[in-house]
N, C-alpha and C positions, 0 to 999 in steps of 0.2 A: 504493500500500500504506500501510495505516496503523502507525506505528512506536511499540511500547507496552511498558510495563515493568511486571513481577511481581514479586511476593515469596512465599518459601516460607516457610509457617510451620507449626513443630510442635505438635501437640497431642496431649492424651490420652495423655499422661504415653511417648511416644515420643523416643524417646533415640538420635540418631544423629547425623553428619553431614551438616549439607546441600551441601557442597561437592564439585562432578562429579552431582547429580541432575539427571535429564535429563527436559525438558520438553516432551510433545508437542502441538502446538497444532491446530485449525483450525477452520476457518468450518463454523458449523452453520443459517443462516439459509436455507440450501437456493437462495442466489443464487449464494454462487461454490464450487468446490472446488478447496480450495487447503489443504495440511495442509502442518508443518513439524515442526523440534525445537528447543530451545536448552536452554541446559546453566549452571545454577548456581552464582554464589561462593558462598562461605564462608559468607558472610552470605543466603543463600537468593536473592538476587538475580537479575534475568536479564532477557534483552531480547531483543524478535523483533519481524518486520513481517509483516503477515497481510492479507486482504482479509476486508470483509464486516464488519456491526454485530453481529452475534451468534457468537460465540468461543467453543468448549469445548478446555479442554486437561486433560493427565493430566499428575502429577509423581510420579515415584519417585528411591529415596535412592540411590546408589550400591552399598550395602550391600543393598538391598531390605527391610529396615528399618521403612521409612514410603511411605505412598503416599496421593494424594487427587486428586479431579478436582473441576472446578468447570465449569459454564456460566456466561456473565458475554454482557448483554444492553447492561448501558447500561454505554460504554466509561467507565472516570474514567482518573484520573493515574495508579494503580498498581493493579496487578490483583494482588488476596490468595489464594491454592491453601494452604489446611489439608491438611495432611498427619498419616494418622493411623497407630498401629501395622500392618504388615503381620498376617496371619493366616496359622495351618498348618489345610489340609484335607485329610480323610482320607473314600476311598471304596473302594467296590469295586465291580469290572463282574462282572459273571454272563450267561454266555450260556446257551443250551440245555438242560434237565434241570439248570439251577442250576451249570454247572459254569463254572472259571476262566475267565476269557478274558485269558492270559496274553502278554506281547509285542505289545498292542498300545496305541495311545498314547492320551494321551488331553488334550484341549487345555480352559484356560480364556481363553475370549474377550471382552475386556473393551471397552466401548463406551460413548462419552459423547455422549451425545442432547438435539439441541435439541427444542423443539415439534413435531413430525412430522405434518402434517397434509395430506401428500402434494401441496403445492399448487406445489412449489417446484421449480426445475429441476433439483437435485441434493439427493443425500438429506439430511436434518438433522442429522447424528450423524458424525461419526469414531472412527475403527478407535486405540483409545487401548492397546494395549498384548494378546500374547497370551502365555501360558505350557503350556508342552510338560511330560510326565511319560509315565513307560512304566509299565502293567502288571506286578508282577513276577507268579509262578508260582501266588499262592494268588488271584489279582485283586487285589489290592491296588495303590493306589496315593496318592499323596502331593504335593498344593503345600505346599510350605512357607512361603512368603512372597506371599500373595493381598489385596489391596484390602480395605477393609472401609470397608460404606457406600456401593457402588454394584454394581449389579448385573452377575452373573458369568457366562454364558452357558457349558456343557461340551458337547462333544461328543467321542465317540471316534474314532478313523481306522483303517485297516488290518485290518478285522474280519473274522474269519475264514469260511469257508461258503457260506451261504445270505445271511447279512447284507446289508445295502447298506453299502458300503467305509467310508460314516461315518455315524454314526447321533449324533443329539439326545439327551442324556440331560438335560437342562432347566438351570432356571437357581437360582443360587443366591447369599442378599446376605445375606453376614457381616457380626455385628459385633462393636466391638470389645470384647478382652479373653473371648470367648466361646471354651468349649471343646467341642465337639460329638462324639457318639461317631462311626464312618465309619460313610457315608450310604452304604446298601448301592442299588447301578443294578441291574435284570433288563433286557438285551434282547429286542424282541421279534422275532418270525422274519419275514422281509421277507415282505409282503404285495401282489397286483397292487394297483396306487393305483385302477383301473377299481375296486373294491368299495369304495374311501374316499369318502364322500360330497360331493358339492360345496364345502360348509364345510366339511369337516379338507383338502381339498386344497387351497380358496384360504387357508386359515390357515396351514397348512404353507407354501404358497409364498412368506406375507405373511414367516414366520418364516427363511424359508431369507436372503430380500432385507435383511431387516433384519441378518443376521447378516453377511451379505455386501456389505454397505454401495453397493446397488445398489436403485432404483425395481423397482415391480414393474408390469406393462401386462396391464390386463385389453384382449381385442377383445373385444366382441358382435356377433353378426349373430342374421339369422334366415332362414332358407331364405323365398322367394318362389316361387309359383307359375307 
């Protein structure tokens, strides 16, 4: 294992404590998988041992605060993670005839991606961080403290019906000091995938793997006589 030291630093006029921010690391060159944590002084400082030349880690504050992720390819003496204001996002889910879709949850899932060029034995990207929110009664819902400056993948779970149990509502990359009015979601009513065309299903599946930090396998054949 290679043994490597960081620093946490603030920017963009972000005002908090770096001490107890916690650090998650891992190899994104798609030769080994191996993810960790470690946890920050005072001084934004912090030490871990990892495999692999290619590193992505995520660092948030204690407070939730400030948050930043970094990929870092060629290892030096101290590895720098810019940490920027957190963000609040406001949306709302709508199912059927526009109406609430109240009580059920809704997650944003946050992933730090090396080069991806599926040639590697395990996937490029680690699983950096997700955050949880419930629907209240009108659809409404609320992160209050979300990344800003890398990209936010939402999906909702528990969905009532006809639905499939979690449904993709896309993705979304704040930034910062932005105030957005809530970003209104419609679902749409589960469909057989038999009527999805080739391409939205291998997209969809490429999109399910990435989110699930797992390879995707195409087989081909072809009937013989």
């Amino acid at each position: 294992p290679l043994s490597l030291k960081g620093r946490l630093v603030l920017v963009g006029r972000a005002e908090t404590n770096l001490a107890g921010a916690e650090v998650r690391f891992g190899s994104v060159d798609g030769v080994y998988d191996f993810t960790g944590s470690a946890t920050a002084d005072t001084n934004g400082d912090f030490s871990f041992e990892t495999l692999g030349d290619q590193i992505g880690l995520f660092a948030v504050t204690a407070d939730q605060k400030a948050a930043g992720a970094a990929v870092v390819k060629d290892v030096g003496d101290t590895i720098e993670v810019k940490l920027k204001p957190t963000v609040k996002f406001r949306g709302r889910l709508l199912g059927e005839n526009d109406e609430p879709v109240a009580g059920s949850k809704v997650r944003a899932s946050i992933r730090v991606e090396g080069d991806e060029d599926y040639k590697g034995r395990f996937v490029k990207s680690i699983k950096a961080a997700e955050y949880q929110t419930v629907i209240n009664e009108r659809g409404e819902f609320v992160f209050e403290n979300l990344p800003s400056g890398i990209g936010i993948s939402l999906l909702s779970d528990n969905l009532p019906g006809e639905q499939s149990p979690t449904a993709y509502l896309g993705e979304v990359y704040l930034k910062q000091d932005e105030s957005r009015p809530p970003v209104v979601y419609r679902l749409q009513r589960r469909r057989s995938e038999s009527t999805d065309t080739l391409a939205e299903r291998f997209a969809n599946r490429l999109r399910d793997a990435r989110l699930s930090g797992y390879h995707f396998m195409v087989i081909a054949c072809a009937n013989q006589d």
